[in-house]
C-alpha positions as CSV (number, residue, x, y, z in Angstrom):
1,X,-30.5,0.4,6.2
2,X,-31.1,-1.1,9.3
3,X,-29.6,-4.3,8.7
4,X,-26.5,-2.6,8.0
5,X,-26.6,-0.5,10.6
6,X,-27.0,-4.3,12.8
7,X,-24.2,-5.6,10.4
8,X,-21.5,-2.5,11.4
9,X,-23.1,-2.6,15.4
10,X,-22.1,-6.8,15.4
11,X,-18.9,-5.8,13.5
12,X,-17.5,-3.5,16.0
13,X,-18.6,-5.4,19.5
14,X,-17.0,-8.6,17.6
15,X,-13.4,-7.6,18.2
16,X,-11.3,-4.8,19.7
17,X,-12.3,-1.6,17.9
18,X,-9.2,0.3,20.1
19,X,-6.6,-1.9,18.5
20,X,-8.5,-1.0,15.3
21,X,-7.8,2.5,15.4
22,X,-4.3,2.2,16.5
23,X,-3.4,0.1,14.0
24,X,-5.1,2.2,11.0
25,X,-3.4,5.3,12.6
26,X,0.0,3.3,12.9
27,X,-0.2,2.2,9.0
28,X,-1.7,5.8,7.8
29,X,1.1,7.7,9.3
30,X,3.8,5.0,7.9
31,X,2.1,5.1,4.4
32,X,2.6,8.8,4.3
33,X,6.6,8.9,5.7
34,X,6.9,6.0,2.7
35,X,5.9,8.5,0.0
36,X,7.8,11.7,1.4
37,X,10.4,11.3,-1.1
38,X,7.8,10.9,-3.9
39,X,5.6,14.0,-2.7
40,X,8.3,16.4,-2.7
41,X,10.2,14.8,-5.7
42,X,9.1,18.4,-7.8
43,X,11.4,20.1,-5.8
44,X,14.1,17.8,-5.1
45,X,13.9,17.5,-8.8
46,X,15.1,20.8,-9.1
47,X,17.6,21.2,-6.3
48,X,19.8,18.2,-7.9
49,X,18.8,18.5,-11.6
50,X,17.9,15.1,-11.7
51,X,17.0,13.3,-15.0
52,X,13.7,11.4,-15.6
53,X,15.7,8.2,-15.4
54,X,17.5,9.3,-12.0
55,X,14.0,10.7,-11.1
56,X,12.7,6.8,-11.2
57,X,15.5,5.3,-9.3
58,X,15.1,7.8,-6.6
59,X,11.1,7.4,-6.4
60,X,11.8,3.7,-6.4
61,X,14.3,2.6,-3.8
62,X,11.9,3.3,-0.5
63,X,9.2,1.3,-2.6
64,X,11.7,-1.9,-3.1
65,X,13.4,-0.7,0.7
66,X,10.1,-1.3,1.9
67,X,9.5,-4.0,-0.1
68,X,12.2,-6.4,1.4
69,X,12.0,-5.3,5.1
70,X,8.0,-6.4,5.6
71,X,8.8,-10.3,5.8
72,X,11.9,-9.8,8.7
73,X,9.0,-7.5,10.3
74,X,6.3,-9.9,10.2
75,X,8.5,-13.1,11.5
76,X,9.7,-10.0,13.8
77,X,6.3,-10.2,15.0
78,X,5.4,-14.2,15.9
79,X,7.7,-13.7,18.3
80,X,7.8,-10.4,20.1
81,X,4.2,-9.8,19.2
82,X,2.5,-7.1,16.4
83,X,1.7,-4.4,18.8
84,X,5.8,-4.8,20.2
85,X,6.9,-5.1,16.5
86,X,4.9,-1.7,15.6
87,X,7.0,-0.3,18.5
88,X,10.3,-0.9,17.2
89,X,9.6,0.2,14.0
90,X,8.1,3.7,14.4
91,X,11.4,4.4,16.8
92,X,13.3,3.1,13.9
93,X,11.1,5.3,11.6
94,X,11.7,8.7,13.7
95,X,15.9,7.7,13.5
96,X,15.8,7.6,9.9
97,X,13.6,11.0,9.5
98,X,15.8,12.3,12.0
99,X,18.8,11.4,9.1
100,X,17.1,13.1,6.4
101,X,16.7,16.6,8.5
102,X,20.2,16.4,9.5
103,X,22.2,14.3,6.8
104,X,21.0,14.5,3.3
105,X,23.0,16.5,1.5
106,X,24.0,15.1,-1.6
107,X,21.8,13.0,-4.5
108,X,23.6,9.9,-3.1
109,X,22.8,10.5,0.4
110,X,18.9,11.1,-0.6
111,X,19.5,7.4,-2.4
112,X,20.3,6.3,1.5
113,X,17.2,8.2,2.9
114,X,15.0,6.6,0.3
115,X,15.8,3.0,1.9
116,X,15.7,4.7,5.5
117,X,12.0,5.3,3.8
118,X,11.5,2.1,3.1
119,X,11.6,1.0,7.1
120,X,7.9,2.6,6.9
121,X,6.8,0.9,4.3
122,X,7.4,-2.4,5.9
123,X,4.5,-2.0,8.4
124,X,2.0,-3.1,6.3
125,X,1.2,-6.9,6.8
126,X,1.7,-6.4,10.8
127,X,-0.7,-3.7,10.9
128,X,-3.5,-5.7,9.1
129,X,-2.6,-8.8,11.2
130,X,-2.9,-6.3,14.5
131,X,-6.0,-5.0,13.4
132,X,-8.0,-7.3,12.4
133,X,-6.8,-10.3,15.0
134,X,-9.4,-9.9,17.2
135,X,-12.4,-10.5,14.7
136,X,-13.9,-13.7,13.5
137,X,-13.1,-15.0,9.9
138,X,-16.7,-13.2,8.7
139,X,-15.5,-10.2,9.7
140,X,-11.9,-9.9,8.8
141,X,-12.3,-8.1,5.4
142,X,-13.9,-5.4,6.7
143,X,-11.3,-4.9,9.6
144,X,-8.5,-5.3,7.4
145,X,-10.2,-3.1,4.7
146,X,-10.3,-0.3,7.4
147,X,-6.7,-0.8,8.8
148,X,-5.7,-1.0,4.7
149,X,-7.3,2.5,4.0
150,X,-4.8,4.0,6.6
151,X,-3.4,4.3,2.7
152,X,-5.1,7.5,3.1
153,X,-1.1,8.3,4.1
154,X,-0.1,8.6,0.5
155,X,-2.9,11.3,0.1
156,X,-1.9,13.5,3.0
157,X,1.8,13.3,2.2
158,X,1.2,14.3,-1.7
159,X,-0.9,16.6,-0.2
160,X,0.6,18.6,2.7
161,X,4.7,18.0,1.6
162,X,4.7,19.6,-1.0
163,X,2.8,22.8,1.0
164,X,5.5,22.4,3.6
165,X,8.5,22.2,1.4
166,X,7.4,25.3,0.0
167,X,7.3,26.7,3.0
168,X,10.0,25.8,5.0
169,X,12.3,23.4,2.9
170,X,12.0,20.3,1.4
171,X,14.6,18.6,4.2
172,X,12.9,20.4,6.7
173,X,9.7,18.1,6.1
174,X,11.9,15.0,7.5
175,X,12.2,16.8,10.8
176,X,8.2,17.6,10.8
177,X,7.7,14.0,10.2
178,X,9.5,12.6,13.1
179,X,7.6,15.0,15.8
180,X,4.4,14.2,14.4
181,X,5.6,10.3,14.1
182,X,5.1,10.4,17.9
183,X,1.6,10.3,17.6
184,X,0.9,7.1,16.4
185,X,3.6,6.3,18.8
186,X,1.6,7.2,21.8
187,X,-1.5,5.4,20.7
188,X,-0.2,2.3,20.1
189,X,1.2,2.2,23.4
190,X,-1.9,3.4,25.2
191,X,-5.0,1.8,23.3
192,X,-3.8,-1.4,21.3
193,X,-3.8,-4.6,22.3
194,X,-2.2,-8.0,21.5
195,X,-5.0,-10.3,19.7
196,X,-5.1,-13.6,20.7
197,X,-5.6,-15.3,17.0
198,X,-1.9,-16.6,16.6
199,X,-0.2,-19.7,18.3
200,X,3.2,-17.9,19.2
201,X,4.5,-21.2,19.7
202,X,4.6,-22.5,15.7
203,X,7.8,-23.3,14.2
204,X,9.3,-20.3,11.8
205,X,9.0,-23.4,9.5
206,X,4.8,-23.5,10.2
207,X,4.8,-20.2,10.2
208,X,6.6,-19.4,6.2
209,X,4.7,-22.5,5.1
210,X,3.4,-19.9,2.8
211,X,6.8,-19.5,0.6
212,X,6.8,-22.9,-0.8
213,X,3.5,-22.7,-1.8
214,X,1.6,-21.8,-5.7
215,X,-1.0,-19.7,-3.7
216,X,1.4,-17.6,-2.1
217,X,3.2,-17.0,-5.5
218,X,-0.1,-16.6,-6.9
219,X,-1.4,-13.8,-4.0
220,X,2.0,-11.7,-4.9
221,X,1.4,-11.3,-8.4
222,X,-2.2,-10.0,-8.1
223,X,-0.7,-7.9,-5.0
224,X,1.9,-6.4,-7.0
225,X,-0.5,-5.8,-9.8
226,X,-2.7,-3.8,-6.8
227,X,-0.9,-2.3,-3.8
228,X,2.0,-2.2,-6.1
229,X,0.4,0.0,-8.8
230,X,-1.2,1.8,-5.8
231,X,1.9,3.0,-4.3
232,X,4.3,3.0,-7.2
233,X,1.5,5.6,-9.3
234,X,0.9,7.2,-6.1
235,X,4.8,8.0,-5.8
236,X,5.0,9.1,-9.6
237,X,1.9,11.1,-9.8
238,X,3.1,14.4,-8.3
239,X,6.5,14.5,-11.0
240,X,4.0,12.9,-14.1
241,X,1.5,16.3,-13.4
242,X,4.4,18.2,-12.8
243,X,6.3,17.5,-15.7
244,X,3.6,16.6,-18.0
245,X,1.2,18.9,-17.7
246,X,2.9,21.9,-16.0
247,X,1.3,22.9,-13.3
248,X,2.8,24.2,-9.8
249,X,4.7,21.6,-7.8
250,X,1.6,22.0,-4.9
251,X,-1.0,21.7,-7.9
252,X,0.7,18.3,-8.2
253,X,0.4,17.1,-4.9
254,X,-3.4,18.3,-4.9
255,X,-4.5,16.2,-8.1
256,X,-2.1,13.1,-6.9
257,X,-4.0,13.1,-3.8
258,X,-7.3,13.1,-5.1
259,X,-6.7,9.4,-7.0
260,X,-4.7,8.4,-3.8
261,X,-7.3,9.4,-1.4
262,X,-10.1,7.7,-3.7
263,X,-8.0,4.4,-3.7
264,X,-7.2,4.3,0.6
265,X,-10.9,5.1,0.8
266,X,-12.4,2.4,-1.7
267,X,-10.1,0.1,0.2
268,X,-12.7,-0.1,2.7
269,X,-15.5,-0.9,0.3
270,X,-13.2,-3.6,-0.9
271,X,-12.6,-5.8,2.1
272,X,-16.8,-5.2,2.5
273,X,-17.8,-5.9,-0.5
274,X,-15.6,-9.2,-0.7
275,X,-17.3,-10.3,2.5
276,X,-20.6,-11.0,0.5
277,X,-19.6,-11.2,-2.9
278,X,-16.2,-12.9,-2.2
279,X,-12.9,-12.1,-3.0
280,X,-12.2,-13.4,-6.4
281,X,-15.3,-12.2,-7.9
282,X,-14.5,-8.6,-6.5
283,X,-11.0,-8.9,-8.4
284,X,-12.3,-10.1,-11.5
285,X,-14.2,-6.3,-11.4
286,X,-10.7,-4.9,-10.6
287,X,-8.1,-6.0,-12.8
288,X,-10.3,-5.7,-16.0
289,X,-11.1,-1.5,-14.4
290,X,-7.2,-1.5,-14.2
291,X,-6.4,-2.5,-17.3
292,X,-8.5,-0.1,-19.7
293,X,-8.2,2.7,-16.9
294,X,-4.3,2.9,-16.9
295,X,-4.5,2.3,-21.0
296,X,-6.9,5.4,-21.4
297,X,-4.4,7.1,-19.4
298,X,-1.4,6.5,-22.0
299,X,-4.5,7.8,-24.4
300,X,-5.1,11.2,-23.0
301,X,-1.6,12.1,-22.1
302,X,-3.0,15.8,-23.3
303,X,-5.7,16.2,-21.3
304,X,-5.2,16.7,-17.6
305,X,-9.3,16.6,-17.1
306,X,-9.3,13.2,-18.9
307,X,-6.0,12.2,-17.1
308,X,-7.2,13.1,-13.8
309,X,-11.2,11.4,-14.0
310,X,-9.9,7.6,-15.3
311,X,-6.2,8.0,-12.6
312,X,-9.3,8.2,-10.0
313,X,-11.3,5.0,-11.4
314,X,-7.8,3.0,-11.6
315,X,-7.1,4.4,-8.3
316,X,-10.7,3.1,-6.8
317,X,-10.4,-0.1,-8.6
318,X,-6.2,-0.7,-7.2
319,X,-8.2,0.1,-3.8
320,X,-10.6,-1.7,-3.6
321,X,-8.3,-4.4,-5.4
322,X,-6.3,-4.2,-2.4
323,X,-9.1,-5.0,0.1
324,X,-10.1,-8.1,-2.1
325,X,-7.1,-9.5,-1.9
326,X,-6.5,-9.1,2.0
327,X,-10.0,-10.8,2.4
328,X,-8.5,-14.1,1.1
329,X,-5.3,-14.0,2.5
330,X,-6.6,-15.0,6.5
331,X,-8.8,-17.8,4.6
332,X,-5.8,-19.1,3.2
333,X,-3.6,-19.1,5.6
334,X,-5.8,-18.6,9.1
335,X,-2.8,-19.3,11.6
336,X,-0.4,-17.4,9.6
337,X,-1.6,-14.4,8.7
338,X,0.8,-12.0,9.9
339,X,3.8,-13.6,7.8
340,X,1.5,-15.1,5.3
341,X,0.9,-11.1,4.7
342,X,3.7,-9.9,5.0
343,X,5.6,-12.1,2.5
344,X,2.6,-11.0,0.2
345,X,3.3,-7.9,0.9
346,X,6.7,-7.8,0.2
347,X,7.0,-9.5,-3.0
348,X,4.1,-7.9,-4.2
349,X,5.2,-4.7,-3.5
350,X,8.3,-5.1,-5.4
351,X,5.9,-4.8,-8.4
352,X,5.8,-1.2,-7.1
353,X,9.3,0.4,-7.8
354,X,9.0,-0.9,-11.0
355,X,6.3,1.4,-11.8
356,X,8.4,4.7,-11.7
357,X,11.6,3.2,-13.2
358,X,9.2,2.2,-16.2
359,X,7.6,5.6,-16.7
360,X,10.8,7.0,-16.2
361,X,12.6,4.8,-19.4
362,X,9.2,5.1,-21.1
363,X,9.8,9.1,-21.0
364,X,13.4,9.0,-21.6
365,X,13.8,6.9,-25.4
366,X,10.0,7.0,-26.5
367,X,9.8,10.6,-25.5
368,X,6.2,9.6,-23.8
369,X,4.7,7.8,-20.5
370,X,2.4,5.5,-23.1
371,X,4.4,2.6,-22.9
372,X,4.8,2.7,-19.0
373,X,1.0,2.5,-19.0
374,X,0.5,0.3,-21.6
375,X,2.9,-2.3,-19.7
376,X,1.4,-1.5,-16.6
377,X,-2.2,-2.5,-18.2
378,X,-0.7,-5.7,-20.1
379,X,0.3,-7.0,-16.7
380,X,-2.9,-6.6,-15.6
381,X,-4.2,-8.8,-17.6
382,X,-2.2,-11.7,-17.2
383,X,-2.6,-11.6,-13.7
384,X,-6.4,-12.0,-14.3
385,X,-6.3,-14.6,-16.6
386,X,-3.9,-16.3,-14.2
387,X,-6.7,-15.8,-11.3
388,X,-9.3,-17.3,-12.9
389,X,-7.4,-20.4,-13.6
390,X,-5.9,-20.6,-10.0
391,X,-9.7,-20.2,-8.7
392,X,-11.2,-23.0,-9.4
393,X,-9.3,-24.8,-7.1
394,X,-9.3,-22.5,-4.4
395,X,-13.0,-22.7,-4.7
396,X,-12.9,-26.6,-4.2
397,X,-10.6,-26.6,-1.7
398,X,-10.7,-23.4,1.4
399,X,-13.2,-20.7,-0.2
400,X,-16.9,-20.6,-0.8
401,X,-17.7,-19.7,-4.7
402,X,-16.6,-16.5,-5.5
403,X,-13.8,-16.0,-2.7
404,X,-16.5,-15.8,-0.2
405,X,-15.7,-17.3,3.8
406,X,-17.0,-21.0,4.3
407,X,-19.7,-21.4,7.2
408,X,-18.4,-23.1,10.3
């Protein structure tokens, strides 16, 4: 107990812990504007009538919106700076919530605010880079699992939406959204600071070295296999307890946000964990949980107790999955992390918005969401047999056995 108590003391005098906390309440508020769409789909479900296959498309869009606008954010970011970058984009974030209260009207103008959405979800690799740029290579999972659990987001907004659309309106919850958006605002302003791990001076060509390479390829399919089932289930969730189950729209959001908060909080554990027994190792654990969790789930599409208990374990495991992979990534590419994560980010995160469009077909000419788990669970696997061929090089070459930091 002590020594971890010495380990967590070391961890937090080794970098800038305000920049920290800025940046994990930067990414926690942007995860939970991402998702808006998807925690109050119950009721905008049933204000436009919308088909299971319409359903998809809309829960999708801010996922692949997202998706595609975290690369122009990160090179955004070797040249303005992260903490600048995080600027622009949470003005651009209140704009497009200010749309939604005022503007969407129509199911085609919801289609517009769901990529509006998606100018949240491209915070993600600046935020861990802005975190986490302070602190020395042993420490970067950790930091990175701590500014990654600000996926906590996706648990408040499948939480408290749903209690607010309710209450006031579904729309209304855009214009709730942008006053509170200040928040994160101010404290980015007031307590972060630029970290000084980046030579702003690198060609763009240096700096998406990453593109042309097998390992970034490689990163994105575990990523979309992770973050992307994170955020595309945690989208679906409150319509797939909804509608398959039948309880209360608010019910919905409650269950969905106890696998999404069990995911943002594993996180954590994730980057630790990978600091001693290394990244690939901890992945290795996480695609093989995946894979019979989200199959047990097509299983026991008639029991919302057995539902619920294995959604949680895939949840933990995407989490923690998520940390894993976001310990490797400043190993890799130690000069580049920002874009190196972000272009991660963004492919992988495509994976994502596939997941609803899948459970949405699945539903609409099987009649069930098997097959959109089964899939889900099939692509799992690949990506692990994938990893442990692509491993023994990386072990050979910039990682320690196991994924695991190499000493200075």
């Amino acid at each position: 107990m002590a020594a971890q108590s010495s380990y967590f003391r070391n961890f937090f005098s080794a970098g800038h812990a305000p920049t920290l906390g800025a940046a994990f309440f930067y990414f926690a508020f942007s995860c939970c504007i991402w998702v808006m769409n998807g925690a109050m789909a119950p009721f905008i479900s049933e204000t436009y009538n919308l088909t299971p296959a319409q359903k998809g498309v809309m829960l999708s869009i801010p996922i692949f919106a997202g998706a595609l606008m975290r690369f122009p954010l990160g090179v955004l970011a070797q040249y303005i700076g992260r903490k600048n970058a995080t600027l622009v984009e949470m003005v651009m974030i209140i704009v497009a919530l200010l749309f939604g209260y005022f503007l969407v009207d129509s199911y085609n103008s919801l289609l517009a605010m769901g990529v509006l959405l998606g100018i949240a979800g491209a915070s993600f690799g600046v935020a861990l880079s802005l975190g986490s740029g302070s602190f020395p290579a042993r420490y970067k999972g950790l930091a990175m699992g701590l500014v990654g659990a600000g996926n906590v987001g996706t648990a408040v907004s499948v939480l408290v939406a749903p209690a607010l659309a309710q209450k006031f309106g579904w729309q209304a919850v855009y214009g709730i959204a942008a006053v509170a958006m200040l928040l994160p605002l101010l404290a980015m302003i007031f307590f972060a600071q630029e970290p000084p791990d980046v030579d702003s001076h690198a060609s763009l060509r240096e700096h998406v070295a990453c593109l042309f390479e097998k390992d970034g390829w490689a990163f994105s399919l575990i990523y979309a296999v992770t973050f992307g089932g994170f955020i595309g289930l945690a989208t679906f969730l409150p319509s797939y307890y909804h509608d398959q189950f039948g309880v209360s729209k608010v019910q919905a959001g409650q269950l969905s946000m106890l696998a999404a908060f069990m995911g943002a909080a594993v996180r954590i554990f994730g980057g630790w964990i990978s600091d001693h027994w290394g990244g690939i190792n901890t992945l290795t654990a996480v695609l093989v949980t995946v894979a019979v969790t989200l199959l047990g789930c097509g299983l026991a599409g008639n029991s919302l107790v057995g539902t619920t208990l294995l959604l949680i374990a895939c949840f933990a495991a995407l989490g923690a999955g998520n940390g894993a992979l976001f310990q490797l990534v400043p190993l890799r590419w130690p000069m580049a992390t920002a874009v190196a994560g972000s272009m991660i980010g963004e492919i992988g995160a495509l994976g994502g918005g596939l997941v609803p469009n899948a459970m949405g077909l699945s539903k609409t000419y099987s009649g069930s969401y098997f097959w959109g788990f089964a899939g889900f669970a099939v692509c799992a696997v690949l990506v692990l047999v994938m990893l442990r061929g692509m491993q023994i090089r990386w072990t050979r070459t910039w990682a320690e056995k196991g994924g695991r930091a190499r000493s200075a």
